[in-house]
MARDREN-101539 format. One record per residue (C-alpha): y, x, z; chain; residue in three letters. Coordinates in nm, 2 decimals, padded with zeros to 4 digits. Each point is the difference from the previous one (the first is absolute). Example, Ala and Ser with C-alpha at 12.3 -4.5 7.8 and 13.67 -1.06 7.14 Angstrom:
+--------+--------+--------+--------+--------+
:     yy :     xx :     zz : chaine : residu :
+--------+--------+--------+--------+--------+
: -00.45 :  01.23 :  00.78 :      A :    ALA :
:  00.34 :  00.14 : -00.07 :      A :    SER :
+--------+--------+--------+--------+--------+
END
This chain:
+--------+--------+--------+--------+--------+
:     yy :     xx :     zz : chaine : residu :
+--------+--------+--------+--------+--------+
: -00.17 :  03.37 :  04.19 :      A :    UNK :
: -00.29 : -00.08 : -00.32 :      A :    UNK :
: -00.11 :  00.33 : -00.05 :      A :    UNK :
: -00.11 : -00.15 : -00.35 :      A :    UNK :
:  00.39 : -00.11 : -00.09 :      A :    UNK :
:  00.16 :  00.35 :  00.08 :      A :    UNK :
: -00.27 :  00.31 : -00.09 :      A :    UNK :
: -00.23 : -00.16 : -00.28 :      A :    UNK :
:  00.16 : -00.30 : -00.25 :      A :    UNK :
:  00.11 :  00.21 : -00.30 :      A :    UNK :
:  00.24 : -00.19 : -00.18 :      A :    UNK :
:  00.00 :  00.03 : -00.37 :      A :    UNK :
:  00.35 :  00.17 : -00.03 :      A :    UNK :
: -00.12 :  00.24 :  00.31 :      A :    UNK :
: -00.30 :  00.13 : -00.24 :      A :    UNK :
:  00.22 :  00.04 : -00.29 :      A :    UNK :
:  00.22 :  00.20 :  00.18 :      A :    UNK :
: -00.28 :  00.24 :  00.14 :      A :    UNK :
: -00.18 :  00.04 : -00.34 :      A :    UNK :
:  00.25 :  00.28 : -00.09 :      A :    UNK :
: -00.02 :  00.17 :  00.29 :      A :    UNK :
: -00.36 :  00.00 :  00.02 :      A :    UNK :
: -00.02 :  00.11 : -00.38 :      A :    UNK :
:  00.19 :  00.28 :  00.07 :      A :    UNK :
: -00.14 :  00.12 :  00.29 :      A :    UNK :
: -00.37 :  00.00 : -00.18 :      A :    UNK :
:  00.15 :  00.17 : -00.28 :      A :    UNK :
:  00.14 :  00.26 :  00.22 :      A :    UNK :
: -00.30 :  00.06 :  00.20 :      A :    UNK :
: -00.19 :  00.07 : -00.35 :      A :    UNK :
:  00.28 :  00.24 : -00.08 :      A :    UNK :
:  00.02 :  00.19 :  00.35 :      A :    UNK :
: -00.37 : -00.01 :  00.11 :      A :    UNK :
:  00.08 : -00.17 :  00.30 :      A :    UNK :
: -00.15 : -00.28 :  00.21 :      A :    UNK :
:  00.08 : -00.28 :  00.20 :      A :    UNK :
: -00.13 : -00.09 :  00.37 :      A :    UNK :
:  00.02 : -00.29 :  00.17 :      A :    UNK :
: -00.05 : -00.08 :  00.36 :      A :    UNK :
: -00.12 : -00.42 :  00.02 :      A :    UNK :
:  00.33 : -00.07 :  00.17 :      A :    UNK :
:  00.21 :  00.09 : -00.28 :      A :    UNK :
:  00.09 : -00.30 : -00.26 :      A :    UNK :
: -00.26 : -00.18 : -00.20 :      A :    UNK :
:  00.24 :  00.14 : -00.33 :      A :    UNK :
: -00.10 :  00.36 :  00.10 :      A :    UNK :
: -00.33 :  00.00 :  00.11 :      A :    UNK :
: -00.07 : -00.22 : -00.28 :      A :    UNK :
:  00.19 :  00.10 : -00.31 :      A :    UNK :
:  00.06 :  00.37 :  00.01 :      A :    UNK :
: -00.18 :  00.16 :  00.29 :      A :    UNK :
: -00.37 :  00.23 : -00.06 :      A :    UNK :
: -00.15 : -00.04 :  00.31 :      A :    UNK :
:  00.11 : -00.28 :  00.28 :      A :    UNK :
: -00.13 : -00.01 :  00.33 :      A :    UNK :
:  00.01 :  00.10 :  00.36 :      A :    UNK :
:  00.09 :  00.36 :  00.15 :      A :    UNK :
: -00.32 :  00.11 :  00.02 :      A :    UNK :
: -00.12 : -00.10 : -00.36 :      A :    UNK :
:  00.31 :  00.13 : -00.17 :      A :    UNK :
: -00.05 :  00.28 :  00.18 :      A :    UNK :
: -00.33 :  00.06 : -00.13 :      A :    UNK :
:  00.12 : -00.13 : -00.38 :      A :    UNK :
:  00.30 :  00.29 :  00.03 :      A :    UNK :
: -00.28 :  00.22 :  00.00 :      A :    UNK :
: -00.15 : -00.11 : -00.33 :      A :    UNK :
:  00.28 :  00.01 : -00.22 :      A :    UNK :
:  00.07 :  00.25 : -00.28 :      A :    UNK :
:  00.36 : -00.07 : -00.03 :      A :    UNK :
:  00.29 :  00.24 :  00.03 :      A :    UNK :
:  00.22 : -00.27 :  00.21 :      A :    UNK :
: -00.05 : -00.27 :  00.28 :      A :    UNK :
:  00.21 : -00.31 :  00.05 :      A :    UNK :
: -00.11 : -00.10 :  00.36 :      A :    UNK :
:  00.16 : -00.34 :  00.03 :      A :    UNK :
: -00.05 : -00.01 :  00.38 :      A :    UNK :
:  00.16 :  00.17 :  00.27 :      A :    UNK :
:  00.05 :  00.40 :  00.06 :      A :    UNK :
: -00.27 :  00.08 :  00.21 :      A :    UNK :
: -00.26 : -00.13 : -00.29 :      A :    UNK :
:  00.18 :  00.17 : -00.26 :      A :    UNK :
: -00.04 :  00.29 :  00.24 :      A :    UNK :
: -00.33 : -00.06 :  00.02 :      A :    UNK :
: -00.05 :  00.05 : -00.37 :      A :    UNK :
:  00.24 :  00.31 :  00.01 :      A :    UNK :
: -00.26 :  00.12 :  00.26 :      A :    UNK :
: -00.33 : -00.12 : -00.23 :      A :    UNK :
:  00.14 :  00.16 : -00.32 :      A :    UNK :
:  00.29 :  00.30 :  00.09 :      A :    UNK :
:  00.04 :  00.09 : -00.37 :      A :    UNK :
:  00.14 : -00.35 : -00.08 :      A :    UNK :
:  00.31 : -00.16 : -00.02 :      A :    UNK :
:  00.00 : -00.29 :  00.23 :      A :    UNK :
:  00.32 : -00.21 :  00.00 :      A :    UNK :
:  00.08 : -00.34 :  00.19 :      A :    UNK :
:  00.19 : -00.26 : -00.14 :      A :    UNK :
:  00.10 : -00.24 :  00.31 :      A :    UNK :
:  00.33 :  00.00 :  00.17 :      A :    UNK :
: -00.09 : -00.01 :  00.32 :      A :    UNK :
: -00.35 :  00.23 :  00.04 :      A :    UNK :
: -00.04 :  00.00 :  00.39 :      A :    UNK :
: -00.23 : -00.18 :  00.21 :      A :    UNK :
:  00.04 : -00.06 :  00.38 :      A :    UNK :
: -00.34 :  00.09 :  00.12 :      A :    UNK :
:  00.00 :  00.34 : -00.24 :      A :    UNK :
:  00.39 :  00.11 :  00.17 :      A :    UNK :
: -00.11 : -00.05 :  00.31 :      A :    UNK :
: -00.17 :  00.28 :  00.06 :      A :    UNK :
:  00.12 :  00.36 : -00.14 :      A :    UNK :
: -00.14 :  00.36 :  00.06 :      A :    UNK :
:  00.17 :  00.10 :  00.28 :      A :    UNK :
: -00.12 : -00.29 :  00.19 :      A :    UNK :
: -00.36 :  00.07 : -00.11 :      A :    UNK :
:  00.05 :  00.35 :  00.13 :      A :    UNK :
:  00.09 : -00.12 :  00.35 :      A :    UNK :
: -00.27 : -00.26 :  00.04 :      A :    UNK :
: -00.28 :  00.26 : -00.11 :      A :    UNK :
:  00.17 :  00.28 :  00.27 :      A :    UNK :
: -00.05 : -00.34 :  00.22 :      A :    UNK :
: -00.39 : -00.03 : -00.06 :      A :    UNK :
: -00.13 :  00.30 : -00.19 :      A :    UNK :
: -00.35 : -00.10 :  00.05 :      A :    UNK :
:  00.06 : -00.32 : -00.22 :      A :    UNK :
: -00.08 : -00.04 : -00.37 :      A :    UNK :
:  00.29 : -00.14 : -00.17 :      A :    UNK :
: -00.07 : -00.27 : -00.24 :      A :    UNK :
:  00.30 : -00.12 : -00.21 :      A :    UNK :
: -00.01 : -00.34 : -00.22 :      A :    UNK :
:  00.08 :  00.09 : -00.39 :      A :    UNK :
:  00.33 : -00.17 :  00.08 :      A :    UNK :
:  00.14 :  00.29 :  00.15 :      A :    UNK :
:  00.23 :  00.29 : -00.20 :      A :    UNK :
: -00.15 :  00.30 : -00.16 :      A :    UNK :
:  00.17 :  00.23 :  00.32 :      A :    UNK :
: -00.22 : -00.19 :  00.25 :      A :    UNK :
: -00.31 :  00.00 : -00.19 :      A :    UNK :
:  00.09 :  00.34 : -00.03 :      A :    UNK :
: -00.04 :  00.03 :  00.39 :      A :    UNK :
: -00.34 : -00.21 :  00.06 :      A :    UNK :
: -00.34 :  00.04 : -00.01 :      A :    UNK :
: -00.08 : -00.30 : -00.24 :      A :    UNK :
:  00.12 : -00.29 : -00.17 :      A :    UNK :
: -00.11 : -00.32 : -00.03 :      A :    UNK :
:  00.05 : -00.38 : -00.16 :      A :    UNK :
: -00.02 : -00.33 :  00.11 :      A :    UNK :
: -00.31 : -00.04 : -00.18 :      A :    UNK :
: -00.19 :  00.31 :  00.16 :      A :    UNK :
:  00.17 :  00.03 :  00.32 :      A :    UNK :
: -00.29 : -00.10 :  00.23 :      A :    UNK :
: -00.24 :  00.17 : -00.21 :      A :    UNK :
:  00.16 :  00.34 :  00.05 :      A :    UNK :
:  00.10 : -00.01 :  00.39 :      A :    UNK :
: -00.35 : -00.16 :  00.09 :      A :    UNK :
: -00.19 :  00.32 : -00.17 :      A :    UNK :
:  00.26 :  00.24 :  00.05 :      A :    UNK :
: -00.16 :  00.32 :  00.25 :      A :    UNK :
:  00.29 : -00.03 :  00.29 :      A :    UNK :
:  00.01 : -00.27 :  00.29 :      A :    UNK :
:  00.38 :  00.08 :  00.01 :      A :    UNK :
:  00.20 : -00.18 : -00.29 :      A :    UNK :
:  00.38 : -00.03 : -00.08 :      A :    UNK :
:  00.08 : -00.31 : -00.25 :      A :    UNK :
:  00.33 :  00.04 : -00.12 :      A :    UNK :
:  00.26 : -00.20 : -00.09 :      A :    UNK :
: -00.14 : -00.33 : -00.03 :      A :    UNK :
:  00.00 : -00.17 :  00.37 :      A :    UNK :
: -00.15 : -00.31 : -00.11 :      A :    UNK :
: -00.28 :  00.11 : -00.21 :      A :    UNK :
: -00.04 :  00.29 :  00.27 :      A :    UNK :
: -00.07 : -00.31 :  00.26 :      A :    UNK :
: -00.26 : -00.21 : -00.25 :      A :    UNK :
: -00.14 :  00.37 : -00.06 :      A :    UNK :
: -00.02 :  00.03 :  00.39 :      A :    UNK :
: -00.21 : -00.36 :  00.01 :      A :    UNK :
: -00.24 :  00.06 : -00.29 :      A :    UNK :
: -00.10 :  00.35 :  00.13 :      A :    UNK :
: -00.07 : -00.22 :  00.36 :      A :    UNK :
: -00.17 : -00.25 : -00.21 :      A :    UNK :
: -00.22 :  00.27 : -00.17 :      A :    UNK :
: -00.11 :  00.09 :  00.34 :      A :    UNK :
:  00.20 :  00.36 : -00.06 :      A :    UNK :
:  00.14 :  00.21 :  00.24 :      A :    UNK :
:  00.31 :  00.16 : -00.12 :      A :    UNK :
:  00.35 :  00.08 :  00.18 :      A :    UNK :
:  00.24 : -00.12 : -00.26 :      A :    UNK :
:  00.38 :  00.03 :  00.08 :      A :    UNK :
:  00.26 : -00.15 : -00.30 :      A :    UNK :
:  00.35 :  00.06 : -00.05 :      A :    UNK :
:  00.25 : -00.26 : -00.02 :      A :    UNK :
:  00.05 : -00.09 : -00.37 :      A :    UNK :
:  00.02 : -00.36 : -00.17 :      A :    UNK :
:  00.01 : -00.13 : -00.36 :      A :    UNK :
:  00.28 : -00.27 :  00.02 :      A :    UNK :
: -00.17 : -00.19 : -00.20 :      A :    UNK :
: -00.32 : -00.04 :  00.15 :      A :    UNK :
:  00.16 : -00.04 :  00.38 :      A :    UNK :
:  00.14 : -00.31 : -00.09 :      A :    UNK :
: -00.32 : -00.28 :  00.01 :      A :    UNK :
: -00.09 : -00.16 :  00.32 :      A :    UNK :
: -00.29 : -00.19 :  00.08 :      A :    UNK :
:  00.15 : -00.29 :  00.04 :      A :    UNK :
:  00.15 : -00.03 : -00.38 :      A :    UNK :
: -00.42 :  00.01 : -00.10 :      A :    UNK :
: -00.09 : -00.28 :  00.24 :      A :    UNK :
:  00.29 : -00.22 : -00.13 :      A :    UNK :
: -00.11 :  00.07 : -00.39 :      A :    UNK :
: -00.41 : -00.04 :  00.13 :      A :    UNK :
:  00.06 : -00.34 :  00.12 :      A :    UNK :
:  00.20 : -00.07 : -00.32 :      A :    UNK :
: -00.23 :  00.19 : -00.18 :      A :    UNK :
: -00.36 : -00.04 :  00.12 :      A :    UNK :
: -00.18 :  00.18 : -00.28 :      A :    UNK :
:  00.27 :  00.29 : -00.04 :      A :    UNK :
: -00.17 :  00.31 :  00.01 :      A :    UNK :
:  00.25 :  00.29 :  00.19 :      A :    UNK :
:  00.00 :  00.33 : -00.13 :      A :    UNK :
:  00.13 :  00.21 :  00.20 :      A :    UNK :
:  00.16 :  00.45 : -00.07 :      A :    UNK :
: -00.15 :  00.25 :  00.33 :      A :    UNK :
:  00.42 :  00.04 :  00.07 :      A :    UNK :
: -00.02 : -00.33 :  00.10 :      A :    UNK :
:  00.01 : -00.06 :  00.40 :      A :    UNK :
: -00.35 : -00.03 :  00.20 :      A :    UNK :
:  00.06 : -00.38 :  00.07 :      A :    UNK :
:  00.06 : -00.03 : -00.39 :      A :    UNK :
: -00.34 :  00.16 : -00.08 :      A :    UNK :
: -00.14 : -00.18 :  00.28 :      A :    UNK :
:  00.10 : -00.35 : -00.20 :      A :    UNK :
: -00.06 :  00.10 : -00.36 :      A :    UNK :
: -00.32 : -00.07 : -00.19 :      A :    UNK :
:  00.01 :  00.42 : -00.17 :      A :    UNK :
:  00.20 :  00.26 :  00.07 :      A :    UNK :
: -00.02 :  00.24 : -00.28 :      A :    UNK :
:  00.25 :  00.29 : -00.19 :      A :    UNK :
:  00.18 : -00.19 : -00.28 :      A :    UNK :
: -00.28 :  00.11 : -00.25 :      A :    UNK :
: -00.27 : -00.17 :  00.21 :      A :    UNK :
:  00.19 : -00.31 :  00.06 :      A :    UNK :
:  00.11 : -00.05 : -00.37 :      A :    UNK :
: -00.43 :  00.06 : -00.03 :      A :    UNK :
: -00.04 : -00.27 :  00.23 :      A :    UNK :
:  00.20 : -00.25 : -00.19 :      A :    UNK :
: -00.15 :  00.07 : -00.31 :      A :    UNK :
: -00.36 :  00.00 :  00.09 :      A :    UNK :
:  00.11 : -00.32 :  00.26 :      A :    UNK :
: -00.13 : -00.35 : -00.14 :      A :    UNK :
:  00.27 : -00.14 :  00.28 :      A :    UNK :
:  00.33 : -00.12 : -00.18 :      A :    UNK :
:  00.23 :  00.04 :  00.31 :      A :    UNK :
:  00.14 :  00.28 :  00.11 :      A :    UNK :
:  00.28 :  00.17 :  00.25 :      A :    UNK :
:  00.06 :  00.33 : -00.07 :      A :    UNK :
:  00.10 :  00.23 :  00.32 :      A :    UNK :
:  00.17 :  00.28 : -00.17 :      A :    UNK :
:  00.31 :  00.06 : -00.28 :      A :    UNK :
:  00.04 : -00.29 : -00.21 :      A :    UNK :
: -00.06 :  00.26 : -00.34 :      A :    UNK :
: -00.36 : -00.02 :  00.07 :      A :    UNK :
:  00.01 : -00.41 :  00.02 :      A :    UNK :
:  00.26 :  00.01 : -00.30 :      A :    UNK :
: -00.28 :  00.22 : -00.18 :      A :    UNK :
: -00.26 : -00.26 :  00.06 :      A :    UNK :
:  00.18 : -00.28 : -00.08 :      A :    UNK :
:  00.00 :  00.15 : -00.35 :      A :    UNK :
: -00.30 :  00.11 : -00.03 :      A :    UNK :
: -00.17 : -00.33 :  00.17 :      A :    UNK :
:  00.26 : -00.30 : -00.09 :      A :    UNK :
: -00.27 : -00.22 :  00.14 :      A :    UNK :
: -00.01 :  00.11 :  00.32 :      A :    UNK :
:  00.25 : -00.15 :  00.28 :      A :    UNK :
:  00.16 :  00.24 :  00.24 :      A :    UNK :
:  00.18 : -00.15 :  00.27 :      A :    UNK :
:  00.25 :  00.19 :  00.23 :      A :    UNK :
:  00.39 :  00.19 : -00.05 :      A :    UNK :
:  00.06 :  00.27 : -00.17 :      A :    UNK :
:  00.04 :  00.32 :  00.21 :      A :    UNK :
:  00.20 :  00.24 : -00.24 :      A :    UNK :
: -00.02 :  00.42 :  00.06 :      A :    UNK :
:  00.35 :  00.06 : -00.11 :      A :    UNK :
: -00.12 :  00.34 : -00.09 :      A :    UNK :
: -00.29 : -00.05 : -00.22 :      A :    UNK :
:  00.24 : -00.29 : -00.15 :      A :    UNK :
:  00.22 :  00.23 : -00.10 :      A :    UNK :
: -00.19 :  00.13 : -00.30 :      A :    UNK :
:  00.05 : -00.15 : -00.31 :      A :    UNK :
: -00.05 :  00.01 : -00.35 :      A :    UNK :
:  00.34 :  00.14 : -00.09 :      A :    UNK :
: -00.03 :  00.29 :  00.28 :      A :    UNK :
: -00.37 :  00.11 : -00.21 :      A :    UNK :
:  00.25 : -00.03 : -00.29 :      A :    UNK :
:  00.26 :  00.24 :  00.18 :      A :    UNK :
: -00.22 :  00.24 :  00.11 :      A :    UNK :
: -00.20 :  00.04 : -00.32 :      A :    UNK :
:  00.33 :  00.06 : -00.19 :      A :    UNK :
:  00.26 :  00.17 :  00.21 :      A :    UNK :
: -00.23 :  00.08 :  00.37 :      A :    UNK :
:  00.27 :  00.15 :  00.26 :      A :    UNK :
: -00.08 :  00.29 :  00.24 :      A :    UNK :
: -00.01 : -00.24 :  00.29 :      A :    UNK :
: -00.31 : -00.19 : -00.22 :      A :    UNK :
: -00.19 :  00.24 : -00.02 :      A :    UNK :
: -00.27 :  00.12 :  00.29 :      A :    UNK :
:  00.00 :  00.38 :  00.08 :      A :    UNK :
: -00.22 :  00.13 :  00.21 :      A :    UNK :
:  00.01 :  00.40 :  00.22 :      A :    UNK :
: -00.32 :  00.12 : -00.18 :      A :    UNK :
: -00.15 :  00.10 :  00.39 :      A :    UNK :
:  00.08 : -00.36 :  00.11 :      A :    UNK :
: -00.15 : -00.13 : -00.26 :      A :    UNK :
: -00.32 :  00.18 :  00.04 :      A :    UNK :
: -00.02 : -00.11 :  00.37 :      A :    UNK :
:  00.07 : -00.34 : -00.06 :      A :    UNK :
: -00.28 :  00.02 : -00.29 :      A :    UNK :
: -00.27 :  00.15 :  00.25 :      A :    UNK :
:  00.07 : -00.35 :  00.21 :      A :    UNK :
: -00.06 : -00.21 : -00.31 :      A :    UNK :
: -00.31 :  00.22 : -00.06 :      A :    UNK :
: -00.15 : -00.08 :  00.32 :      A :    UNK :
:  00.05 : -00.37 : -00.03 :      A :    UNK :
: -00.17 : -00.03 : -00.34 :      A :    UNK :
: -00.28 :  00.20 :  00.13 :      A :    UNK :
: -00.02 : -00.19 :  00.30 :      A :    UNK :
:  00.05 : -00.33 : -00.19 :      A :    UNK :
+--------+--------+--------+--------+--------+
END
């Protein structure tokens, strides 16, 4: 599939029929004080045209923080519009995808943290931001993609629980060997489907088609994935990468919205590879930051128990202290 011929070619018609919409919606944010964020995997047409802040987890997470307005569109998924619930209780936060789950977030949920830390009570429990606000709730602190190894290598306790990602919980488990640091690390079982899916094998076939592709690769990915890309980086760093890069080929190891992004902002460059679609993050779209700006539903809007909330807040505190 030509990632190029499904995600980025506007056609002509397909802008005049989203000029309206995104009109409207920056009429209506004016009028309701609200603003838009937008994770990188989203569409170009949102992160582009109508969203305040674009980014990964960790820097919206940081920009919800900043804002002055009275309502937040988290084009995303739910546990990153609960993360802004979390950052900023007074708000309104509402989501505007479909579908707002996330495989690696739901497959972990309180009562499961409870029974792993009865299971080793001497452990710090370190959960990746992709997790719901009820688990942060129950750890000790939070981390991102981007700041993961930071925080486990200086955090004071030999004895660390990564939850839920497996697969960055193993290249976690390799840097902290490669560091030369001694840490018990035990992970939970959680995946993002989207970032299971590469093998090594796929690179070696585009390398020797590609010899100067440069192959970016997201921490979710597998071990053997990191161990054959040129950076591995959160979706911030790499979309960083490619813009600082004086290299024109590139294959993008993580949702095809970041590559879709680029390929707008850098037409020149060349990015080689299918497009690996999160059906949840696709699921946002111009017309549901229409929907929710005019008419939000109950089950749009993110409410949070003002106890959990404060728990889940302490969590995020340490990480950003930590950070």
């Amino acid at each position: 599939m030509s990632l190029g011929a499904t995600t980025c070619i506007y056609s002509h018609e397909t802008c005049e029929q989203m000029l309206p919409l995104i009109h409207r919606i920056q009429k209506l944010k004016r009028e309701k004080n609200a603003v838009i964020l937008a994770h990188s995997y989203v569409s170009p047409e949102i992160a582009l045209a109508v969203a305040d802040y674009s980014g990964d987890s960790y820097q919206l997470s940081k920009d919800a923080t900043k804002t002055q307005a009275d309502i937040i569109v988290f084009a995303a998924v739910r546990f990153m519009a609960e993360t802004a619930k979390i950052l900023n209780p007074t708000k309104r936060v509402l989501i505007p995808g479909t579908e707002t789950g996330c495989t690696l977030a739901d497959s972990i949920d309180a009562n499961a943290v409870r029974q792993l830390r009865d299971l080793y009570p001497d452990y710090t429990f370190v959960c990746y931001i992709n997790t719901t606000a009820e688990v942060k709730a129950l750890c000790d602190i939070c981390v991102t993609s981007s700041n993961v190894y930071k925080i486990v290598q200086n955090y004071p306790n030999d004895k660390i629980f990564f939850l839920p990602d497996k697969l960055m919980g193993q290249n976690l488990i390799e840097e902290m060997k490669r560091r030369g640091v001694n840490k018990d690390i035990r992970t939970s079982d959680g995946v993002c489907y989207v970032h299971e899916q590469y093998d090594p094998e796929m690179i070696q076939y585009l390398r020797l088609k590609h010899p100067k592709v440069k192959v970016l690769s997201h921490p979710e990915c597998s071990p053997s994935i990191l161990h054959e890309s040129d950076f591995t980086g959160s979706t911030s760093q790499m979309l960083d990468y490619v813009h600082q890069s004086e290299e024109q080929t590139f294959l993008m190891l993580t949702e095809c919205g970041l590559t879709a992004r680029l390929q707008t902002e850098l037409p020149n460059r060349q990015f080689i590879g299918s497009c690996t679609m999160c059906r949840y993050m696709k699921s946002n779209s111009l017309e549901g930051i229409l929907r929710v700006l005019e008419n939000p539903q109950a089950a749009d809007e993110v409410h949070l128990d003002s106890a959990l909330q404060k728990a889940a807040l302490k969590c995020i505190q340490n990480m950003f202290a930590y950070a």
